[in-house]
C-alpha positions as CSV (number, residue, x, y, z in Angstrom):
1,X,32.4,-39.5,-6.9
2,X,33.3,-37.8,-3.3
3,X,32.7,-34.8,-2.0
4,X,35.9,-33.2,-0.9
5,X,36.8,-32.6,2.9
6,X,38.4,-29.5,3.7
7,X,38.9,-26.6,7.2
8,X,36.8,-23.9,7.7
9,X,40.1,-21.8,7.4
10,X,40.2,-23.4,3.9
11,X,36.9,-22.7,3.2
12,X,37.2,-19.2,4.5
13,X,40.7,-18.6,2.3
14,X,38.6,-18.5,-0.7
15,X,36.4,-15.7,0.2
16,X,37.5,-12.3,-1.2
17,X,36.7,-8.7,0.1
18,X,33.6,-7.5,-1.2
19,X,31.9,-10.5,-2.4
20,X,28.5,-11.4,-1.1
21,X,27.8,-14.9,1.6
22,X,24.4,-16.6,1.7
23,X,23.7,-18.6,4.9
24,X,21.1,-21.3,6.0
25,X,19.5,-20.1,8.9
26,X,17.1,-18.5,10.8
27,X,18.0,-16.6,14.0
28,X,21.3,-19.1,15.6
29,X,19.4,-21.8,14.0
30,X,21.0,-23.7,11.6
31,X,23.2,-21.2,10.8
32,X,27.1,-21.8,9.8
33,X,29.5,-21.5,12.3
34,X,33.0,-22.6,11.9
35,X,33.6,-21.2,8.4
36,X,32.0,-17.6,9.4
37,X,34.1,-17.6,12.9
38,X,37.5,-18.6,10.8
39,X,36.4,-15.4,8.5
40,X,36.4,-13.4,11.3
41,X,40.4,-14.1,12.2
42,X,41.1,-13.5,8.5
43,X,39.8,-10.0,8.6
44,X,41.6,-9.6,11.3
45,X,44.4,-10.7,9.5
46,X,44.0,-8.8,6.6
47,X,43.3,-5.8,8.6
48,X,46.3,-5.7,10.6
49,X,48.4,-5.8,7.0
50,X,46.4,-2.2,6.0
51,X,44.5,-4.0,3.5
52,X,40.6,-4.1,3.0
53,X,38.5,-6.7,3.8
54,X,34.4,-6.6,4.2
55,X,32.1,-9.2,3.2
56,X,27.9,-8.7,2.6
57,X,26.3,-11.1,4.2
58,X,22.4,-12.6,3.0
59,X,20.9,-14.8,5.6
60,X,17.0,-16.1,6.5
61,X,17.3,-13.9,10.0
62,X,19.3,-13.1,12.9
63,X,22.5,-15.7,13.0
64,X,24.7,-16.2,16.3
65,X,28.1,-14.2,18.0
66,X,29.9,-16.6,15.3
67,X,29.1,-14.7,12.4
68,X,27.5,-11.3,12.9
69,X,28.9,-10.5,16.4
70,X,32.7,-11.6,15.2
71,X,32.3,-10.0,12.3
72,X,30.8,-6.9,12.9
73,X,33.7,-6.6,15.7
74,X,36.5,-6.9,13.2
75,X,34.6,-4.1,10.8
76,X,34.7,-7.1,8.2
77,X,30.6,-6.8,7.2
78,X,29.7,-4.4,4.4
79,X,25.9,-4.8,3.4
80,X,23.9,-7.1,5.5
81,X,19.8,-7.9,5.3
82,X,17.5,-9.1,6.4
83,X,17.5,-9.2,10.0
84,X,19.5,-9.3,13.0
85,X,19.5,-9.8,17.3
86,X,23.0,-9.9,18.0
87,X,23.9,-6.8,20.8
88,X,27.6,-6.4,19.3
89,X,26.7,-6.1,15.3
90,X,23.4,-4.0,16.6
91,X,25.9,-1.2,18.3
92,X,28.0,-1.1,15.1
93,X,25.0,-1.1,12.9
94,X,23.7,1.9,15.2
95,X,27.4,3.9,14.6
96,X,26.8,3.5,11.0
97,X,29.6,1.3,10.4
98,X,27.7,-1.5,8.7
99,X,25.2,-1.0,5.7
100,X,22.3,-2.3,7.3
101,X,18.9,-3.0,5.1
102,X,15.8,-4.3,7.3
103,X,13.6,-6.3,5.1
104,X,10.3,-8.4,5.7
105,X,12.1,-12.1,6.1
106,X,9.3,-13.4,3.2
107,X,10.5,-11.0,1.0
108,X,14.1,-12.1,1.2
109,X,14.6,-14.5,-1.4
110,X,12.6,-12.8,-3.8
111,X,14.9,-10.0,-3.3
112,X,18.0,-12.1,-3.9
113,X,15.8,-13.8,-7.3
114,X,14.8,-10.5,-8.5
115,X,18.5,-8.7,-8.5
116,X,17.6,-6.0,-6.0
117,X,20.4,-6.7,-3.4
118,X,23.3,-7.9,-6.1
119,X,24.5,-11.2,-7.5
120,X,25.6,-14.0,-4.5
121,X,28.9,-15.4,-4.4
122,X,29.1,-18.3,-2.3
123,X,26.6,-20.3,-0.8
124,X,27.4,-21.1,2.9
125,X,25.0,-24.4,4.3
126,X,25.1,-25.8,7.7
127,X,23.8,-29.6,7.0
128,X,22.9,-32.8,9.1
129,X,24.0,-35.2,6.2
130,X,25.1,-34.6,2.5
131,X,24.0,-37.7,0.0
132,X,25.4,-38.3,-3.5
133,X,22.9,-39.5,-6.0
134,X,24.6,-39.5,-9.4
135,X,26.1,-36.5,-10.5
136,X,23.5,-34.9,-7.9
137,X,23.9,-34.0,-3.9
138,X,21.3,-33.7,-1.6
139,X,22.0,-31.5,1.1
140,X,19.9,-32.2,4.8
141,X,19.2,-29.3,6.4
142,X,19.4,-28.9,10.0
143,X,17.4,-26.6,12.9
144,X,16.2,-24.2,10.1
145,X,14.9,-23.9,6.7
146,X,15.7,-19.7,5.7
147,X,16.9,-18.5,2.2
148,X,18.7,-21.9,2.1
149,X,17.2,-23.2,-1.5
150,X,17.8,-19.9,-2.9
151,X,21.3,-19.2,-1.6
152,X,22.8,-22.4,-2.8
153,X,21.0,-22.2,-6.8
154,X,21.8,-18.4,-6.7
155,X,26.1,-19.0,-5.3
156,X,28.1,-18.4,-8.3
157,X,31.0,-19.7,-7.2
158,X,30.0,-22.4,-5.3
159,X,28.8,-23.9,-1.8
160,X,30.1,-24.7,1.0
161,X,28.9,-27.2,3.5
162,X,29.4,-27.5,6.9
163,X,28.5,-31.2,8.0
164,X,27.7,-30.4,11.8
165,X,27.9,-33.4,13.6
166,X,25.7,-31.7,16.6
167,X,22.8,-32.5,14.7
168,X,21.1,-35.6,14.2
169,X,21.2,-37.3,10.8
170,X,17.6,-38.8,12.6
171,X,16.2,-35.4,11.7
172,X,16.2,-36.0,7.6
173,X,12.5,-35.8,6.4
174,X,11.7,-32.8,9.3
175,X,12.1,-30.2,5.9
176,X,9.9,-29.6,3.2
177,X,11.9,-27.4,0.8
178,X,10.2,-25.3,-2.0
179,X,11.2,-22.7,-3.7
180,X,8.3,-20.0,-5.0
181,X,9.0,-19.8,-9.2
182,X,9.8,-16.1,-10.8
183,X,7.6,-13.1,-11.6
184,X,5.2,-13.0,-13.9
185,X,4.8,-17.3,-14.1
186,X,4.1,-18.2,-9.9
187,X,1.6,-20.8,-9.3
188,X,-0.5,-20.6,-5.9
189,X,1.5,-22.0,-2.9
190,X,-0.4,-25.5,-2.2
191,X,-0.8,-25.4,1.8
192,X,-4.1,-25.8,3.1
193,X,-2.9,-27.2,6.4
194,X,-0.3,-26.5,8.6
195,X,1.5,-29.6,8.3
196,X,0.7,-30.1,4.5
197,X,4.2,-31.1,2.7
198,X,4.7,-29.4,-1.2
199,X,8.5,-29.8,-1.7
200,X,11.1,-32.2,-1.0
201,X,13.2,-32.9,2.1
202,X,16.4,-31.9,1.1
203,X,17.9,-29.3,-1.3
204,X,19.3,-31.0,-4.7
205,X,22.3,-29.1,-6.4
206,X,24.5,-30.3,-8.9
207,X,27.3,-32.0,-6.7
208,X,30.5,-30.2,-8.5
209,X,28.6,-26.8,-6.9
210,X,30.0,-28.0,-4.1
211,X,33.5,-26.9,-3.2
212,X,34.0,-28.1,0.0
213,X,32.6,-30.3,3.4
214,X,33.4,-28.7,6.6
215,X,33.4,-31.1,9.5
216,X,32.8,-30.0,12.9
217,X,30.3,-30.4,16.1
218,X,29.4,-27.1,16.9
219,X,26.0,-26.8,19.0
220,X,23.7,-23.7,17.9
221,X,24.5,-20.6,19.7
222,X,21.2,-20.8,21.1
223,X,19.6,-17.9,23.7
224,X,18.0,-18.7,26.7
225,X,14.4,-17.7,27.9
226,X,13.5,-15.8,30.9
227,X,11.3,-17.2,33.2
228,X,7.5,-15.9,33.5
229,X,7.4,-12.8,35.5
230,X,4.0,-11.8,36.7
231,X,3.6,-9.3,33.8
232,X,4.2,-11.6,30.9
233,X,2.1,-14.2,33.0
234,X,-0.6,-11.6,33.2
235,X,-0.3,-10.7,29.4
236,X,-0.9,-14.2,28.3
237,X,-4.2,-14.9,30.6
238,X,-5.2,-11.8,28.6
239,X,-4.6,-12.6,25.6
240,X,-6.3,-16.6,26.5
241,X,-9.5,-14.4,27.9
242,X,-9.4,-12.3,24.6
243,X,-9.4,-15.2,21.9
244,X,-11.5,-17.1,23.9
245,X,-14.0,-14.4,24.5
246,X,-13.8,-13.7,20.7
247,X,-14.3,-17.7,20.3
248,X,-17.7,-17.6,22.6
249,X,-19.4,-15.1,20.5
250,X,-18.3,-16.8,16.9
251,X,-16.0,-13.9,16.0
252,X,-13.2,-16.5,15.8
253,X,-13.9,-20.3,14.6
254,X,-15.1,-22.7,17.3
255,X,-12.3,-24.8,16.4
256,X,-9.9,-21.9,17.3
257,X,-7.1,-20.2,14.3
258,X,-3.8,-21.3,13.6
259,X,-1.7,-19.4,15.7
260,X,2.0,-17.7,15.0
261,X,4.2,-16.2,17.6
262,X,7.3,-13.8,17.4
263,X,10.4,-14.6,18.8
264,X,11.3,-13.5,22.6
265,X,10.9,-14.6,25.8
266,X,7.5,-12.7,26.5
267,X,6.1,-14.4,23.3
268,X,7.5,-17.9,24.7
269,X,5.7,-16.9,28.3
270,X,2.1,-15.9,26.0
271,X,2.2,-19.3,24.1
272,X,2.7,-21.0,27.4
273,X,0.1,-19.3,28.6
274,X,-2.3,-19.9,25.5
275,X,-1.4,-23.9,26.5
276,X,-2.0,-23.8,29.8
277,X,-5.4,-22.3,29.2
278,X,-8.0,-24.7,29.9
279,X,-10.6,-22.9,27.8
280,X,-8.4,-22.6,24.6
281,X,-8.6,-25.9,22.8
282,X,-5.6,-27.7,21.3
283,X,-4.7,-25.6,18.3
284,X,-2.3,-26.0,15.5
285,X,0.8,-23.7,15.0
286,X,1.6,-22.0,11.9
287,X,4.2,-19.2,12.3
288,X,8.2,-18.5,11.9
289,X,9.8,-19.8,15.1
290,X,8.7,-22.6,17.4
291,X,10.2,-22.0,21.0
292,X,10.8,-23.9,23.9
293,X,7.2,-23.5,25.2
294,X,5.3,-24.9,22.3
295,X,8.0,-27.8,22.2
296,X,6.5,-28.7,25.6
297,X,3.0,-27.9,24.4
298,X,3.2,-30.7,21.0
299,X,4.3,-32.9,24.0
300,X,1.3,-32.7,26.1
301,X,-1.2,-33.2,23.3
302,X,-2.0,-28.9,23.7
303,X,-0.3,-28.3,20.0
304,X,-1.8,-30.6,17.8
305,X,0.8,-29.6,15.1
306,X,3.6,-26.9,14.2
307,X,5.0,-25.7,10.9
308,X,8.3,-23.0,11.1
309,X,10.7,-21.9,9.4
310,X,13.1,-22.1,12.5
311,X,13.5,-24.0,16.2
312,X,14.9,-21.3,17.8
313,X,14.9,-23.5,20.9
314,X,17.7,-24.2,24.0
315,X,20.2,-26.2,22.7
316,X,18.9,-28.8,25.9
317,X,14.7,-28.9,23.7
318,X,16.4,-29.2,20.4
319,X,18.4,-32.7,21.9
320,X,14.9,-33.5,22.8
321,X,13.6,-33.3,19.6
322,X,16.3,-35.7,18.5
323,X,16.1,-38.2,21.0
324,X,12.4,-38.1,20.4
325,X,12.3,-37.7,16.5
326,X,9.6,-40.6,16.2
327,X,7.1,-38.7,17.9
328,X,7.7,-35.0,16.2
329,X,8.1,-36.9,12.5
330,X,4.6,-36.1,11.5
331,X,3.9,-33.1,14.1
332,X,6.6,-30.8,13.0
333,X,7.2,-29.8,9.1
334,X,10.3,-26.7,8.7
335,X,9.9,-24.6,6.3
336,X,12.3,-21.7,4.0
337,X,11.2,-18.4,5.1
338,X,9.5,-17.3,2.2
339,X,7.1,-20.0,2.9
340,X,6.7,-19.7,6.3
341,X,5.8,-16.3,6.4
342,X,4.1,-16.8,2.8
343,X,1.3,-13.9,2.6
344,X,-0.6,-16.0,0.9
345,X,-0.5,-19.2,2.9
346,X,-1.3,-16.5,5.8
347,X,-4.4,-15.3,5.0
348,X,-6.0,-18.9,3.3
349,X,-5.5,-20.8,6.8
350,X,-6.9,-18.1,9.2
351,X,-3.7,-16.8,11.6
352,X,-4.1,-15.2,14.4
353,X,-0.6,-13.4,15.0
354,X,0.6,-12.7,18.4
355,X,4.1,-10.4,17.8
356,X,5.8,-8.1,20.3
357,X,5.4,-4.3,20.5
358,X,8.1,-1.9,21.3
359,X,6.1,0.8,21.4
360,X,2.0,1.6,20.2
361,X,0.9,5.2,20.1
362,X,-2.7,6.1,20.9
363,X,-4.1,5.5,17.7
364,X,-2.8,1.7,17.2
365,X,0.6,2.4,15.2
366,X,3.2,0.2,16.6
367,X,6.8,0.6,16.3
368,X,8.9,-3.3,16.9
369,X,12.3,-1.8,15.5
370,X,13.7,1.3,17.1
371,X,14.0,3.0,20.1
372,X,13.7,6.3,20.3
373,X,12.9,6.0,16.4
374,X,16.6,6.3,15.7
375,X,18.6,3.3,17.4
376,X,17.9,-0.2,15.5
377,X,17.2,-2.8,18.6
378,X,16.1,-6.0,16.0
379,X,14.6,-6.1,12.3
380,X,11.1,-5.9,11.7
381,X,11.7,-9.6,11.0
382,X,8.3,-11.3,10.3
383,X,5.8,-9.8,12.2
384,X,4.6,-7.6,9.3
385,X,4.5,-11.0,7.1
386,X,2.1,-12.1,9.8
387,X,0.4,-9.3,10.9
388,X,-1.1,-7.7,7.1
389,X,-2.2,-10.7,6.4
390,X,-3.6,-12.6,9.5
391,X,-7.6,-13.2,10.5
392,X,-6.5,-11.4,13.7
393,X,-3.5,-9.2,14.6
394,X,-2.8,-8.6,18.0
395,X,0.5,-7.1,19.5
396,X,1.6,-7.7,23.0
397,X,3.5,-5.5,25.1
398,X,4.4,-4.8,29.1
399,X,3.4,-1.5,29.9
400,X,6.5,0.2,30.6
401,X,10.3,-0.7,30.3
402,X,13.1,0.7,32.1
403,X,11.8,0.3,35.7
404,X,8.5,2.7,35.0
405,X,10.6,5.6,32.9
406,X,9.4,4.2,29.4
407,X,5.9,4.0,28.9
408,X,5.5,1.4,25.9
409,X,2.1,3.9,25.1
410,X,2.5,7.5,23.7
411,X,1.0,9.8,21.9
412,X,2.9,9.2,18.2
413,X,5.5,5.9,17.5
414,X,8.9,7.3,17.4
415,X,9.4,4.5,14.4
416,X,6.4,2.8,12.1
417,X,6.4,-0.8,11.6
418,X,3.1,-1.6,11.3
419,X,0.2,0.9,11.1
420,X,-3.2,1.0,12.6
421,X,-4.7,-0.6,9.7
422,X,-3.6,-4.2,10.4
423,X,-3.5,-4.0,14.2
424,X,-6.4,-5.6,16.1
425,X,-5.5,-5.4,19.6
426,X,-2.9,-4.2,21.5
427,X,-2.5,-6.3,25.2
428,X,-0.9,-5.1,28.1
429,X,-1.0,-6.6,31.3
430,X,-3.7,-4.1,32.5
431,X,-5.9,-5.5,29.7
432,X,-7.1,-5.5,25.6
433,X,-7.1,-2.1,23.5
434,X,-9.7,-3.8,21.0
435,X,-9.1,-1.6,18.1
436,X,-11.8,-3.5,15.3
437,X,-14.7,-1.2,14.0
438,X,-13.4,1.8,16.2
439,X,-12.5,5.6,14.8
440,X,-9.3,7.3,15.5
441,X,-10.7,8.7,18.7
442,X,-12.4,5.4,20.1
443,X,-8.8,3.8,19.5
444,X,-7.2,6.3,21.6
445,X,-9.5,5.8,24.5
446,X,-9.4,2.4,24.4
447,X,-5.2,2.4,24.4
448,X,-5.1,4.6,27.5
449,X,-7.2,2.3,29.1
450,X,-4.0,-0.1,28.3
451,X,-1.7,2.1,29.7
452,X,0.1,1.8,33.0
453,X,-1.5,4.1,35.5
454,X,1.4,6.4,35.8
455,X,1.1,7.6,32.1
456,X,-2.8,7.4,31.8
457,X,-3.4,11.1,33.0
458,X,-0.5,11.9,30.7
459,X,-2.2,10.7,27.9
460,X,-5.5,12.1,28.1
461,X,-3.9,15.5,29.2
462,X,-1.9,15.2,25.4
463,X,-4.9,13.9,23.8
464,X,-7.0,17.4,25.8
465,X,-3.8,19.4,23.9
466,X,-4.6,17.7,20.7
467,X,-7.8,18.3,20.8
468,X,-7.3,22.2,19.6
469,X,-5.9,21.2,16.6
470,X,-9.2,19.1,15.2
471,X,-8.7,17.0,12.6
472,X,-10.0,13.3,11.9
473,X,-7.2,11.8,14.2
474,X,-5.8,15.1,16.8
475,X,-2.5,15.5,17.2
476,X,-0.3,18.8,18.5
477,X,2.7,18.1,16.2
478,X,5.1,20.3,18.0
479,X,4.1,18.0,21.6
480,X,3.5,14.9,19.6
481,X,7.2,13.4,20.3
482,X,7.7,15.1,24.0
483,X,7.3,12.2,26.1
484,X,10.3,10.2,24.0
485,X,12.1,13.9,24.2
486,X,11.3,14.2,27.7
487,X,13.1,10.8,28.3
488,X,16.6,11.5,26.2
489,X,16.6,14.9,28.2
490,X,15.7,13.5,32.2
491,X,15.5,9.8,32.0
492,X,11.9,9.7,32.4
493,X,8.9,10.2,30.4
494,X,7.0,10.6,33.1
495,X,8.8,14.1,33.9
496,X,6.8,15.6,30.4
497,X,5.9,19.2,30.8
498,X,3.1,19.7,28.0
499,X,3.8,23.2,28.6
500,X,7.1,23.3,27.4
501,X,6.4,22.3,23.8
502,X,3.4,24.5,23.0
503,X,4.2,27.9,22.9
């Protein structure tokens, strides 16, 4: 028995309007590329004719310009979750042209098990090597683990792999796949240890499942990091000071927490930061992406260990990986998302969780979605995964955006990703809004004191407003939004006129 070879516009001629893909992946990642980007020209095909033609798309994360930039640019995606980062399907999603639902990234596959987001048709699996054993295929992931188990047993109609000769077959054994059983009969999720292994290293499916084998040697449309500036420089040495601090008094274990990161260049620059730290000691990594920084960090004996669900790395780290497989064999173990960012897993190990803020009002809510509340800038992706369930939450921030007009602290989040509850700190570059065992009020005073110095008298002259109003947490509702009205009207918060929203 062989598995049969055929194009991505092959592949892509089978896929009907208004059925329902599920990709490997997790941000560009291991995500499919050939058969999405022939897709695209067929909507555009299809369109041009007057007919129909949108597809729902189920993925681990973000994907790459190949699928939800093309896509979204030929109007050809229906319904797409979980997550996403790409600039052209974000402006369509933010016209309303695309059915957008932004779901916690552990929650995914459950979904798709469960029924909530409709039955999958086809399976799409980018793959490193595909082996036949009997009637059975195993298929080798590549740079990412995602919703891939679930997609490919959920596809009614089949899978397609694309064989992607950009990745090294050297890489086999890197995955441990599991898949979490159905409600009511789940059995606890055996990971004690970051690089513990419960599953196998491939996906097994029935080999007639699969339809077809794209070739090709695409590389993953990977994104580049900035450089450190001095602000993300300055937030990591703060956030180094804070856990070590917190490790001198034995509020954190003397032999440090596992720690996870979110996605960005200013969480690469903190991790590099956390590394370079010589009073942190070599730690292990348990989290959703490993970047370029940690890479570095495994190398020079700083990270002891690292288990993802993604290496949402430069195309230029993840050859290094290859060329260099030996040494990350029993360092590295990639996950699927739902195990990654597994609640559970999460709060057995001890995290501490280090994610990005857009935007944290005075009382520790913190908004990582939308701007202004209304415009979607990325999913919520994992940080709430992390951040309920982690022995310390901290959020990291600069202080303002948009050359001093923003200020990333106001009075009320425009958007509510993750409340006060679960937030520890917020860090700035002027320092560490340590939110444990404080009221509403302490909070306040202690995120003003995180504030750039611009928006500090600002913020106490709101929180003096509030005041009159009393209550356990003081807010003037009809002010509460003025300095992200104040912005949309003049182009800077900093021009806020209290007066003009309390009559």
């Amino acid at each position: 028995m062989s598995l049969r070879r055929i194009t991505a516009a092959e592949a892509a001629a089978q896929i009907e309007n208004e059925q329902t893909l599920a990709l490997s992946g997790f941000t560009p990642a291991g995500v499919p590329k050939a058969i999405t980007a022939e897709l695209a020209q067929r909507a555009h095909a299809i369109h041009e004719a007057g007919q129909p033609f949108k597809v729902n798309i189920f993925t681990g994360a973000s994907t790459g310009q190949s699928c939800d930039g093309m896509l979204a640019n030929e109007q050809a995606i229906g319904f797409r979750a979980p997550y996403t980062t790409n600039p052209d399907f974000r402006k369509h999603v933010n016209q309303n042209e695309i059915r957008y639902s932004d779901l916690n990234l552990s929650n995914m596959a459950t979904q798709m098990r469960q029924g909530y987001l409709g039955k999958v048709d086809w399976a799409i699996i980018e793959a490193c090597d595909v082996e036949l054993v009997g009637s059975k295929a195993r298929i080798f992931l590549t740079a990412a683990g995602g919703i891939s188990p679930t997609a490919c047993r959920m596809a009614e109609r089949g899978i397609f792999i694309e064989l992607n000769a950009f990745h090294s077959k050297g890489f086999k054994g890197i995955h441990d796949v599991y898949e979490i059983e159905y409600h009511p009969n789940r059995t606890p999720v055996q990971i004690m240890h970051p690089t513990d292994r419960i599953g196998k290293p491939y996906i097994e499916v029935d080999a007639d499942r699969i339809i077809g084998v794209v070739e090709c040697d695409i590389p993953d449309e990977a994104r580049s990091f900035k450089d450190p500036d001095p602000i993300t420089t300055q937030i990591g040495q703060n956030v180094a000071d804070f856990l070590v601090a917190n490790m001198k008094n034995g509020t954190i274990p003397a032999s440090f927490l596992n720690l996870q990161s979110g996605v960005g260049s200013g969480a690469n620059a903190v991790l590099g930061a956390l590394g370079h730290s010589s009073d942190v000691p070599n730690f292990n990594i348990f989290t959703e992406v490993l970047q370029d920084a940690p890479v570095q960090l495994m190398r020079d004996g700083r990270v002891l260990s690292a288990s993802c669900c993604s290496l949402t790395v430069t195309n230029e780290c993840l050859k290094g990986i290859y060329d260099d497989i030996d040494f990350f064999k029993d360092k590295l173990v990639l996950r699927p998302s739902e195990i990654s960012n597994n609640p559970e897993v999460i709060a057995r190990i001890g995290v501490c969780a280090l994610n990005t803020a857009i935007e944290a009002d005075i009382y520790g809510h913190v908004n990582s979605t939308k701007i202004c509340g209304t415009k979607m800038m990325n999913g919520i992706g994992g940080s709430a995964d992390f951040t309920c369930n982690a022995y310390m939450s901290i959020f990291t921030c600069g202080s303002t955006t948009k050359g001093g007009a923003i200020s990333s602290i106001v009075p009320f989040a425009s958007h509510i990703d993750h409340t006060s509850h679960f937030v520890d700190a917020v860090i700035t570059e002027y320092g560490v809004a340590d939110l444990r065992g404080k009221c509403a009020m302490e909070k306040a005073e202690e995120l003003i004191k995180v504030a750039h110095p611009d928006y500090r008298p600002l913020l106490r002259d709101y929180l003096r407003l509030a005041e009159r109003f009393g209550g356990h947490t003081h807010h003037c509702l009809s002010a509460a939004f003025a300095m992200h009205d104040t912005y949309i009207r003049k182009g800077d918060m900093r021009l806020t006129d209290w007066s003009e929203y309390v009559k």
